[in-house]
C-alpha positions as CSV (number, residue, x, y, z in Angstrom):
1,X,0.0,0.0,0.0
2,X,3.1,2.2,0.7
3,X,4.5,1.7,-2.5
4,X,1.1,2.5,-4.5
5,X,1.2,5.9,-2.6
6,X,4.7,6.7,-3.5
7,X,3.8,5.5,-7.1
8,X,0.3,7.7,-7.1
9,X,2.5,11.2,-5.9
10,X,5.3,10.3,-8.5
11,X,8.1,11.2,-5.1
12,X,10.7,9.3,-3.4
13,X,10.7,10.2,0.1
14,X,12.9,9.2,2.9
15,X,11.7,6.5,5.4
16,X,10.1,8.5,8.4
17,X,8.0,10.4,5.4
18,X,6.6,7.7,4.6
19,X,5.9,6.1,7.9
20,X,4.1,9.0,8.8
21,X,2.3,9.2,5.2
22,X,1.3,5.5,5.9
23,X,0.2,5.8,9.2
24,X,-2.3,9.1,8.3
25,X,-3.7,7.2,5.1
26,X,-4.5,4.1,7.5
27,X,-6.1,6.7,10.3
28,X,-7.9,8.5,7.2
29,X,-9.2,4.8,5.9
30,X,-10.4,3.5,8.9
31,X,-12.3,6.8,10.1
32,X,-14.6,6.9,6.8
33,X,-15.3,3.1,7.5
34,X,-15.9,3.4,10.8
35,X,-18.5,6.2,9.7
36,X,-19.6,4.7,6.8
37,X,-20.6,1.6,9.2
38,X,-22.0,3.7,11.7
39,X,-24.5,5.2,9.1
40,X,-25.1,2.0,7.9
41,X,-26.1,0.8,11.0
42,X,-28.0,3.7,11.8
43,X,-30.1,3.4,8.7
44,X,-30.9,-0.3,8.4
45,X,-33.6,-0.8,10.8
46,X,-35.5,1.8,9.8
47,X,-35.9,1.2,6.1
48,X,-36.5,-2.6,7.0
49,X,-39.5,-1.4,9.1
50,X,-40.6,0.7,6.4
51,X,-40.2,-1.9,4.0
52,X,-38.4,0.5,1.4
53,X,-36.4,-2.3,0.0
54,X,-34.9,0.2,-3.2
55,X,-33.8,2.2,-0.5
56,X,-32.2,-0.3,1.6
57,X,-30.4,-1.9,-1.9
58,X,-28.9,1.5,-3.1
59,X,-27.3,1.8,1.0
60,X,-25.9,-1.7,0.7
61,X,-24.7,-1.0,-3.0
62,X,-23.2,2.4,-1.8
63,X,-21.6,0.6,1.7
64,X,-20.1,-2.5,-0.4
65,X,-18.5,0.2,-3.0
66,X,-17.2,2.8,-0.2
67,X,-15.6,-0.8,1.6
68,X,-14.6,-2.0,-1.6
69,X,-12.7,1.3,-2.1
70,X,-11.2,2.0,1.2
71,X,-10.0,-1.7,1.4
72,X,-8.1,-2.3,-1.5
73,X,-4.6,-0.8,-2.4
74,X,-6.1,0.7,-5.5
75,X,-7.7,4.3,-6.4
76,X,-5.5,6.2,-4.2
77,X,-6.9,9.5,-6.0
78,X,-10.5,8.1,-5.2
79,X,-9.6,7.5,-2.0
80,X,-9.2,11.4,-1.3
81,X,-12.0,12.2,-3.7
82,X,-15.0,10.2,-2.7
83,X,-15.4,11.8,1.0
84,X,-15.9,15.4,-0.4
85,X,-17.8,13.9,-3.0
86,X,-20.2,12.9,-1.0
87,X,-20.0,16.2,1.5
88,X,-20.7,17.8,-1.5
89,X,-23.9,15.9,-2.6
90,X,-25.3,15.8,0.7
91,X,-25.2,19.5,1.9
92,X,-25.2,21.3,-1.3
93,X,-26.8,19.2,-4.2
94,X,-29.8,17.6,-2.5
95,X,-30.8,20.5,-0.8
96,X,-30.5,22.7,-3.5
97,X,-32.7,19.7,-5.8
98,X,-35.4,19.2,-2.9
99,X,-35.4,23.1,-2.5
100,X,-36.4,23.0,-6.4
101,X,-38.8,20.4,-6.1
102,X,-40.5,21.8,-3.3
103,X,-41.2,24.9,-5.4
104,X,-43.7,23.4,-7.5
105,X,-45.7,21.8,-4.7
106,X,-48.2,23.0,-2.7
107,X,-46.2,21.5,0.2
108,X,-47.0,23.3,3.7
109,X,-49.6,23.6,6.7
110,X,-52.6,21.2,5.4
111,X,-50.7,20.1,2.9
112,X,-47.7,17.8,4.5
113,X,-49.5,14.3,3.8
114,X,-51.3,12.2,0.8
115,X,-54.9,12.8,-0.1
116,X,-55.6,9.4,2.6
117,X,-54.1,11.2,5.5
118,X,-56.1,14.1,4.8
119,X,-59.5,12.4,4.1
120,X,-58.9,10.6,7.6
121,X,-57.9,13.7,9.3
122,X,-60.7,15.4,8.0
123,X,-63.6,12.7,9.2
124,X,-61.9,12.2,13.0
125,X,-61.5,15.9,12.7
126,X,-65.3,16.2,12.5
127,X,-66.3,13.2,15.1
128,X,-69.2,14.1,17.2
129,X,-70.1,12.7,19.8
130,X,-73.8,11.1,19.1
131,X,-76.6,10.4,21.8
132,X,-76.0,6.6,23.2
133,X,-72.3,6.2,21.9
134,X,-70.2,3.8,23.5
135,X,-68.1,5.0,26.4
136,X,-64.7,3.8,27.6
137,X,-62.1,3.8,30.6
138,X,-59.6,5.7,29.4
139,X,-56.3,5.3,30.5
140,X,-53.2,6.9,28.6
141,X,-50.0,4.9,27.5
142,X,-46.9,5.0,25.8
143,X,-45.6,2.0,23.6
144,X,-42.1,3.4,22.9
145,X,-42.2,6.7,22.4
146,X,-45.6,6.6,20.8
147,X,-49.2,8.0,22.8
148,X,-51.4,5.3,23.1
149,X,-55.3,4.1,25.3
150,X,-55.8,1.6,26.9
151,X,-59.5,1.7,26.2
152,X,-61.7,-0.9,28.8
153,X,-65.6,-1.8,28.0
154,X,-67.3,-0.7,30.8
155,X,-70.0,-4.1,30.6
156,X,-67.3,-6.7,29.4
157,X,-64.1,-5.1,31.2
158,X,-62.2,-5.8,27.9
159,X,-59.4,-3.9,27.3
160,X,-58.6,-3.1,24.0
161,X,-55.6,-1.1,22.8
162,X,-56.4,2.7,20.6
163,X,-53.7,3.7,18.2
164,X,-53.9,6.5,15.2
165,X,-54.1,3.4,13.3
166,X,-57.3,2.0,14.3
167,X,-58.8,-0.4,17.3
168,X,-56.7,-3.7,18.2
169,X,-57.6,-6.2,21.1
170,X,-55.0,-6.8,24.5
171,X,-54.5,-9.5,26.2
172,X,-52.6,-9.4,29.5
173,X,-53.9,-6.0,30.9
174,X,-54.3,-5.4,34.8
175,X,-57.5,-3.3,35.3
176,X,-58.1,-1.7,38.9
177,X,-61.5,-1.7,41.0
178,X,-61.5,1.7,39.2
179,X,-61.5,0.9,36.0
180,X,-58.0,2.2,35.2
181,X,-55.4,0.0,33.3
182,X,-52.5,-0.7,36.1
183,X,-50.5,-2.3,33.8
184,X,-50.2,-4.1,30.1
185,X,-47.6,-5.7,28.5
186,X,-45.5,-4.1,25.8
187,X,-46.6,-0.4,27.1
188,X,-45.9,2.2,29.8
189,X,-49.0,3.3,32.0
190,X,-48.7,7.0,32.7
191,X,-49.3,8.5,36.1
192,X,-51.8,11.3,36.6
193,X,-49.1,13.7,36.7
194,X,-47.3,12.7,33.2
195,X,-50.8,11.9,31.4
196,X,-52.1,15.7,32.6
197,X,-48.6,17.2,31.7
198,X,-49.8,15.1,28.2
199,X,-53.0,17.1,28.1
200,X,-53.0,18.2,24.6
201,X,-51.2,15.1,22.9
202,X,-54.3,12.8,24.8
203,X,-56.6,15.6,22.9
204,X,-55.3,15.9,20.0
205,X,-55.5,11.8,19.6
206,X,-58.0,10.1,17.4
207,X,-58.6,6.4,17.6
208,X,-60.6,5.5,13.7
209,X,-63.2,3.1,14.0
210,X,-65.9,2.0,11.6
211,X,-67.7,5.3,10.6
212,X,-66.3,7.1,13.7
213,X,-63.5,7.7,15.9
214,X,-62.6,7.5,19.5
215,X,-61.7,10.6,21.6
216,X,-60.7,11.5,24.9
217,X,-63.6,13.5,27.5
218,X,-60.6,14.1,29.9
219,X,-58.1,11.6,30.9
220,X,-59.9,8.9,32.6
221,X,-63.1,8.7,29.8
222,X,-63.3,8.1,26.1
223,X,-65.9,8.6,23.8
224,X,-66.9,7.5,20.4
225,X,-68.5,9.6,18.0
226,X,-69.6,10.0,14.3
227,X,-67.7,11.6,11.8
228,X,-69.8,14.7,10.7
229,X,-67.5,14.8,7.2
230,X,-67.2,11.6,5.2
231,X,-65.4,10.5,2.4
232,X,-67.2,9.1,-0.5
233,X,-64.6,7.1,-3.1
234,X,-67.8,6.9,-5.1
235,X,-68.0,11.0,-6.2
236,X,-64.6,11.4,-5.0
237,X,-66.3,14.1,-2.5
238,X,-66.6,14.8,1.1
239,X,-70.3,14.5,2.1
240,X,-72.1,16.0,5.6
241,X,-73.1,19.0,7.2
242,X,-75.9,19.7,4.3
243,X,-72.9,20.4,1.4
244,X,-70.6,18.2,-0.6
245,X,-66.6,19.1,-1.7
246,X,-65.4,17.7,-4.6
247,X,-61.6,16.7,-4.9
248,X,-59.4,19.3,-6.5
249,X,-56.2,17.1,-7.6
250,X,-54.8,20.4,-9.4
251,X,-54.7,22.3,-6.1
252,X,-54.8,19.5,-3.2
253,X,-57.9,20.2,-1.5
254,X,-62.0,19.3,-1.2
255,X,-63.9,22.2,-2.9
256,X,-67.8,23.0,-3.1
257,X,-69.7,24.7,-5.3
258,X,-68.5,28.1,-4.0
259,X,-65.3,27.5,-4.5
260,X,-65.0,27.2,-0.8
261,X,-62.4,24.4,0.5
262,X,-61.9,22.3,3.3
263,X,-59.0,23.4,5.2
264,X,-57.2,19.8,5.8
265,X,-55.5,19.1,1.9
266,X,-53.0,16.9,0.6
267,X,-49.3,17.5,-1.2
268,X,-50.2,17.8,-4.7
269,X,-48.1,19.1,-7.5
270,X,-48.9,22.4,-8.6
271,X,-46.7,23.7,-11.4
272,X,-45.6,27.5,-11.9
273,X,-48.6,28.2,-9.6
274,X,-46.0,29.4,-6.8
275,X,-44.0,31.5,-9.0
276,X,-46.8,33.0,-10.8
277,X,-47.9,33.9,-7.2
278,X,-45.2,36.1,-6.7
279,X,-45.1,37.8,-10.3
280,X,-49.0,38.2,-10.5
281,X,-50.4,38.8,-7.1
282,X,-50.6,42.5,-6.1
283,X,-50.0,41.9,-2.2
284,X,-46.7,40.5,-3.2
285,X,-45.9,41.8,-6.5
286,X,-46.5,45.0,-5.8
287,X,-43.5,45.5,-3.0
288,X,-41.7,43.1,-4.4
289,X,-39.1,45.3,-6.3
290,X,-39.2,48.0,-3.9
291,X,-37.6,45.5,-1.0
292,X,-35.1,44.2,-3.9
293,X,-34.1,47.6,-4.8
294,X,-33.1,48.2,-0.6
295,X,-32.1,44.4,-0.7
296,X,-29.0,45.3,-3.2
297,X,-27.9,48.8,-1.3
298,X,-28.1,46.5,1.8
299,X,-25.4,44.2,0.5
300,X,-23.7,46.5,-1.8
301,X,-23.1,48.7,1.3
302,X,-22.3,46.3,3.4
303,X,-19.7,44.6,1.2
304,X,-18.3,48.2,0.1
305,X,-18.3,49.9,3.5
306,X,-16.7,46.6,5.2
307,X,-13.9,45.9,2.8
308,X,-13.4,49.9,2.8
309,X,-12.8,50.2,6.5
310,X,-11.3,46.7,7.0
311,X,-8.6,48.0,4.0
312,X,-8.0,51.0,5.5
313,X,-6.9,49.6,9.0
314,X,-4.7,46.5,7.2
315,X,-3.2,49.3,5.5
316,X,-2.0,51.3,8.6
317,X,-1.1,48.6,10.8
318,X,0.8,47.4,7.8
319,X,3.0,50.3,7.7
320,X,6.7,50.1,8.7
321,X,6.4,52.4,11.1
322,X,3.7,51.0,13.1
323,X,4.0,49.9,16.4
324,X,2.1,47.6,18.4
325,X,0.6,45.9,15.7
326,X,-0.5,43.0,17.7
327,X,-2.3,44.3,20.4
328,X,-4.3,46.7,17.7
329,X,-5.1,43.4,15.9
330,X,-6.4,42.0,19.3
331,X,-8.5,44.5,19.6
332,X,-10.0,44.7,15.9
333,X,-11.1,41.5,15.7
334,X,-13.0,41.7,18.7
335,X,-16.1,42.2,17.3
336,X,-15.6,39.2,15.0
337,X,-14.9,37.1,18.2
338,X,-18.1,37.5,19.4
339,X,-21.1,35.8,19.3
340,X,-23.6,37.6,16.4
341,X,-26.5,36.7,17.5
342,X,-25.5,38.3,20.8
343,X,-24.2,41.3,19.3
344,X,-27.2,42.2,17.6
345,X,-29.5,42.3,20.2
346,X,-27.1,44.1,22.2
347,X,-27.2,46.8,19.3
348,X,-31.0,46.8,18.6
349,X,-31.0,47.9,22.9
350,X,-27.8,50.4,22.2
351,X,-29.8,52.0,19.7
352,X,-33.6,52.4,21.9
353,X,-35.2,56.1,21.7
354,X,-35.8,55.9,25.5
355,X,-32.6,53.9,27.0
356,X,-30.2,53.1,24.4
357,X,-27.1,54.1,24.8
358,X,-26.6,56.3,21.7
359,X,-29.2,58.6,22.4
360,X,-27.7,58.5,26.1
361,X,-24.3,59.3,25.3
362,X,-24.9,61.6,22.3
363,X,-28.1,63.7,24.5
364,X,-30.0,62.7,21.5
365,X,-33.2,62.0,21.3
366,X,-33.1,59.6,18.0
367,X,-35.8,57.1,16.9
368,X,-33.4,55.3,15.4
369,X,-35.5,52.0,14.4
370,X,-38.9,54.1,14.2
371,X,-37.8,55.8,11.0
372,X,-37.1,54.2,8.0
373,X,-33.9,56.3,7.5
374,X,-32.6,55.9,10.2
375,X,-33.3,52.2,10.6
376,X,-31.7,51.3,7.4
377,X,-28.9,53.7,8.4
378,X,-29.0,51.6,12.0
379,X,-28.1,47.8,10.3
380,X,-26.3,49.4,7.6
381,X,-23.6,50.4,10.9
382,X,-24.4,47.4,12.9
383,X,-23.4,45.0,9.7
384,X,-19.9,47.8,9.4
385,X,-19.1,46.8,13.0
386,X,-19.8,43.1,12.5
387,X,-18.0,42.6,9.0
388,X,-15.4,44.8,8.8
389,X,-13.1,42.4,11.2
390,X,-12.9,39.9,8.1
391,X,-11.9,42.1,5.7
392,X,-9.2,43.2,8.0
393,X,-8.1,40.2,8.2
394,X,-8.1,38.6,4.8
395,X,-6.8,42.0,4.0
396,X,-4.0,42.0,5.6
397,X,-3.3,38.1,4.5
398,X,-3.1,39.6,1.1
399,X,-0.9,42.0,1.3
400,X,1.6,40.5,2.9
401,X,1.6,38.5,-0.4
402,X,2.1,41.8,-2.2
403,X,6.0,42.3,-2.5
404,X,7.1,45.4,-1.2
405,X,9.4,45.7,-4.4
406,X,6.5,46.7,-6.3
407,X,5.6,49.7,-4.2
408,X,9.2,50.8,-3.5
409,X,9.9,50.7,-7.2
410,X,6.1,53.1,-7.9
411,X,8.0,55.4,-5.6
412,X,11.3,55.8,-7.3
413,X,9.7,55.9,-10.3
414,X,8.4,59.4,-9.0
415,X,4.7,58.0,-7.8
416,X,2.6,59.4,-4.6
417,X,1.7,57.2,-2.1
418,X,-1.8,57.9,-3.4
419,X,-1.1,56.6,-6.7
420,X,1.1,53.8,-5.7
421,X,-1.7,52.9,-3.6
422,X,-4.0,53.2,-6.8
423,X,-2.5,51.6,-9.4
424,X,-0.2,49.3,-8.0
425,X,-1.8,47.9,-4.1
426,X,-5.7,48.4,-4.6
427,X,-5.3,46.0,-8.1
428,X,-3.2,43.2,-6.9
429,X,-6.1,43.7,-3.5
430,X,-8.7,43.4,-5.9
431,X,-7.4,40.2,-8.2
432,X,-7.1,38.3,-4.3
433,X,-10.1,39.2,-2.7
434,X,-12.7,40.0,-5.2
435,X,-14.1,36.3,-5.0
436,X,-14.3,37.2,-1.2
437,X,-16.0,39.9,-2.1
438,X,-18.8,38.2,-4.1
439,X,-19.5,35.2,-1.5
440,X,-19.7,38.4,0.9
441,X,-22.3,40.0,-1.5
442,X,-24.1,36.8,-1.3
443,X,-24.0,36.5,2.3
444,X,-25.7,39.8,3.1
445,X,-28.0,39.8,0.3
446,X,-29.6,36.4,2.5
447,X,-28.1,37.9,6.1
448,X,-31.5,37.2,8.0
449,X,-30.2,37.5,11.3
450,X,-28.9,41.4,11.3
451,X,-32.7,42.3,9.6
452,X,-34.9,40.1,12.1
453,X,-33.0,40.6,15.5
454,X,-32.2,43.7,15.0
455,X,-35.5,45.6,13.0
456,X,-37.8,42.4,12.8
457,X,-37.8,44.0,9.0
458,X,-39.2,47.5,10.7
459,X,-40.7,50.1,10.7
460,X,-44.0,49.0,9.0
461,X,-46.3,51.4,7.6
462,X,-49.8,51.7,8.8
463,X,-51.1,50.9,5.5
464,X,-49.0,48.0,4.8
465,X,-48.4,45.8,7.7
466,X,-47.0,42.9,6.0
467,X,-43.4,44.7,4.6
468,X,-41.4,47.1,6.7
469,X,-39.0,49.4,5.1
470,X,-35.1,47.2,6.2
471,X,-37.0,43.9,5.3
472,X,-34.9,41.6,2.8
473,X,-36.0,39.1,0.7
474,X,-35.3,36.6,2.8
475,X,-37.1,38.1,6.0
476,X,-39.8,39.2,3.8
477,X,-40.0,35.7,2.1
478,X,-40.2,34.2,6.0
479,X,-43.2,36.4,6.7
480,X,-45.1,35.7,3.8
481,X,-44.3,32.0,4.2
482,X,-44.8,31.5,7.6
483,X,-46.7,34.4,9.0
484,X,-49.5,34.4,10.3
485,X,-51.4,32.0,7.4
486,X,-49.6,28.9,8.5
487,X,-46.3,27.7,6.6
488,X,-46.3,27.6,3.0
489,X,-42.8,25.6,2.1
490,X,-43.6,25.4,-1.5
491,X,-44.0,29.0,-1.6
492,X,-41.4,30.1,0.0
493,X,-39.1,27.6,-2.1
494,X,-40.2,29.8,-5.5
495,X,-39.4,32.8,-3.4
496,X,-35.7,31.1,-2.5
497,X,-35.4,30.3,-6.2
498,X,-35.5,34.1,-7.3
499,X,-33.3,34.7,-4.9
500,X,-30.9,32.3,-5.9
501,X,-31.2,32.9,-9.9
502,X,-30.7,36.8,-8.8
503,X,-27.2,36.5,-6.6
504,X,-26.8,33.7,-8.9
505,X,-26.3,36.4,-12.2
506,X,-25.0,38.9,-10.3
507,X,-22.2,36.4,-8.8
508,X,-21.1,35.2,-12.4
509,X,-21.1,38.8,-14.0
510,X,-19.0,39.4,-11.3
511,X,-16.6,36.7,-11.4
512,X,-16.4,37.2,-14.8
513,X,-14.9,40.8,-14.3
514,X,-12.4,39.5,-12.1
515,X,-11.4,36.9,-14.8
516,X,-11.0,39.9,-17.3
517,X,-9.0,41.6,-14.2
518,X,-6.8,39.1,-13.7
519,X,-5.8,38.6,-17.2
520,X,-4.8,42.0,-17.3
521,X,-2.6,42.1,-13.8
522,X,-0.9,38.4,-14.8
């Protein structure tokens, strides 16, 4: 195996080289199999419980390859290349593809399940209890970590055990004088204190039966009742309460004549519906480009007034003269040290009309997040404090790659500082850091955090509480998706694709620039 890795780097190296090369490359193999196992192990029980047998034959196929790989002497490149391969696939390509797919689905709040989860959710949701339904000792349970009753016949004592699934009998079951189930076998019986701290799970549970469902009356009594809403595969329709809905497949839901739906739907695929949404509906559409327009001078002045300052510090602590350049570097890259989350709810405080620390110190008296000015001018300077301690210090990384030959011979050649600066520093900066520059465009054209913990996307106007004047597109995509309407994950996965295919354009018309620029500076 030694020799294969010698052969595979083309080198000769000297003996304790090459122990040490040997002994990382066995270190390296055995971690991704000991990982690759784990996951193996991890995932096998599940998928036979689920039965997905495809599933289960592509993880065996990919386990068998990965041990096939890692255990011969062969494919010493592959060896290297399949780990970030895979990295790769898992935490950029798939979300990226289920992001995409999710856009064209209806895919959210009364829409997570098939169209037979929501036909039974919708007739347990509507069980009533009828005059002379049967009655039961209820007592709650858990088998595993699932909610279960333990459901006794009050005339023939028989204890029968309630799942989501339906009604199935149990055999073995201790029953007090009371009626309560002391014990059963294969399940946990709760005490009064866990089953009330279980209140709303013990509510929320239906047990289907035969044109009804079971449902707790408290936690020691069950009833059953008839489902006011049923399903008729007949019509393909919901029936009851005097109307009938009709299933929409094109939209995932039960509709009436009225056009009025049922609230519980199913996942169904709808198309370019989402993205139409966002082009043709007026609520959206019509601030959509205004918060894009602020969106860009967000990120452009973020990006431009970070690397500015950041530049302008490397540059004077880079100076010959300078002294005490480590304890100023300390100190500058403080504010990059510390939590962000943290820092910008100490800000959003610092910068309060009635107790911040601005108006304090300053004797202002400054609504500083009231105002949309002043609040865009507030996370505008709160993103400057937090960024520019990056581009300080991948500025100063590259210039210390710039030789100091190149500056020196500007000067003799009869150039000001200034220009030398300008023609010769600020290009060879650029050609370094301008790919930084994009991914930090990038960054703060999505940076959530600084908008919602700092303005929650504030002020809003009175006429138009549903976009405040810092909101982004991604804090104003949140709101629409998740707001107060219930979450909508297809929709906000058409807004996340706009977003993407803008910094997407704007990223490669940048990078090409800086391919231009570095042909010229080569």
């Amino acid at each position: 195996m030694t020799q294969d890795v010698h052969e595979a780097v083309g080198t000769t190296v000297s003996p304790r080289p090459r122990r040490e090369l040997t002994t990382a490359f066995v270190v390296s193999r055995i971690a991704v199999l000991a990982v690759a196992a784990a996951i193996l192990l991890y995932a096998v029980p599940p998928l036979v419980a689920a039965e997905s047998w495809i599933s289960l034959a592509l993880l065996a196929s990919a386990a068998a390859a990965i041990a096939y790989l890692y255990l011969t002497r062969r494919f010493i490149p592959a060896k290297y290349l399949v780990p970030g391969t895979l990295f790769l696939i898992a935490f950029q390509v798939l979300p990226v593809l289920y992001t995409v797919t999710t856009a064209f689905t209806n895919f959210g709040d009364g829409h997570r399940g098939d169209k037979a989860d929501a036909v039974t959710a919708i007739e347990t949701g509507s069980v009533r209890q009828a005059p002379g339904s049967p009655e039961y000792g209820l007592t709650a349970a858990l088998r595993g970590d699932e909610l279960v009753f333990l459901l006794v016949d009050p005339k023939t004592k028989q204890v029968r055990l309630g799942t989501a699934e339906g009604l199935t009998p149990l055999a073995g079951a201790q029953v007090g004088l009371t009626g309560k189930v002391l014990s059963a076998p294969g399940v946990t019986v709760l005490k009064a204190p866990e089953a009330a701290a279980r209140g709303q799970e013990i509510s929320a549970l239906s047990v289907p039966t035969q044109g009804g469902a079971i449902k707790a009356n408290g936690l020691s009594r069950a009833v059953e009742g008839k489902a006011a809403l049923v399903y008729d595969a007949a019509c393909d329709c919901v029936k009851g309460n005097g109307g009938t809905w009709t299933a929409d497949e094109a939209q995932g839901y039960f509709v009436n004549a009225q056009g009025e739906h049922l609230a519980q739907g199913w996942q169904a695929n709808v198309g370019l519906d989402n993205f139409a949404r966002v082009l043709t509906n007026p609520t959206i559409s019509g601030y959509f480009v205004g918060v894009l327009g602020w969106n860009l001078v967000f990120a452009l002045a973020s990006v431009a007034g970070t690397f500015g300052l950041g530049m302008a510090v490397a540059l004077a602590l880079h100076h010959p003269r300078m002294r005490g350049t480590k304890i100023y570097r300390i100190a500058l890259i403080l504010p990059y040290a510390m939590p962000a989350f943290a820092m910008l709810l100490v800000w959003r405080d610092m910068f309060n009309r009635d107790f911040g620390l601005i108006n304090q110190f300053f004797g202002l008296s400054v609504d500083w997040l009231g105002e949309p000015v002043t609040a865009r001018f507030a996370v505008i300077l709160v993103n400057l404090w937090l960024g520019f301690p990056y581009m300080f210090l991948v500025t100063t990384g590259a210039l210390q790659a710039i030789p100091r030959e190149l500056t020196e011979a500007a000067s003799i050649d009869g150039a000001t500082p200034w220009k030398a600066f300008r023609r010769v520093t600020l290009p060879l900066l650029l050609v370094a850091l301008t790919p930084l520059l994009i991914s930090s465009f990038a960054f703060n054209f999505n940076n959530f955090n600084a908008i919602a913990l700092t303005t929650d996307g504030g002020p809003f106007p009175a006429e138009s509480p549903q976009v405040g004047a810092t909101d982004l597109l991604i804090t104003y995509t949140f709101r629409l998706a998740f707001g107060a309407g219930g979450a909508q994950f297809g929709f906000a996965a058409a807004i996340s694709v706009f977003i993407f295919a803008i910094v997407a354009v704007i990223s490669a018309v940048a990078f090409r620039r800086t391919r231009k620029q570095e042909e010229v500076y080569a």
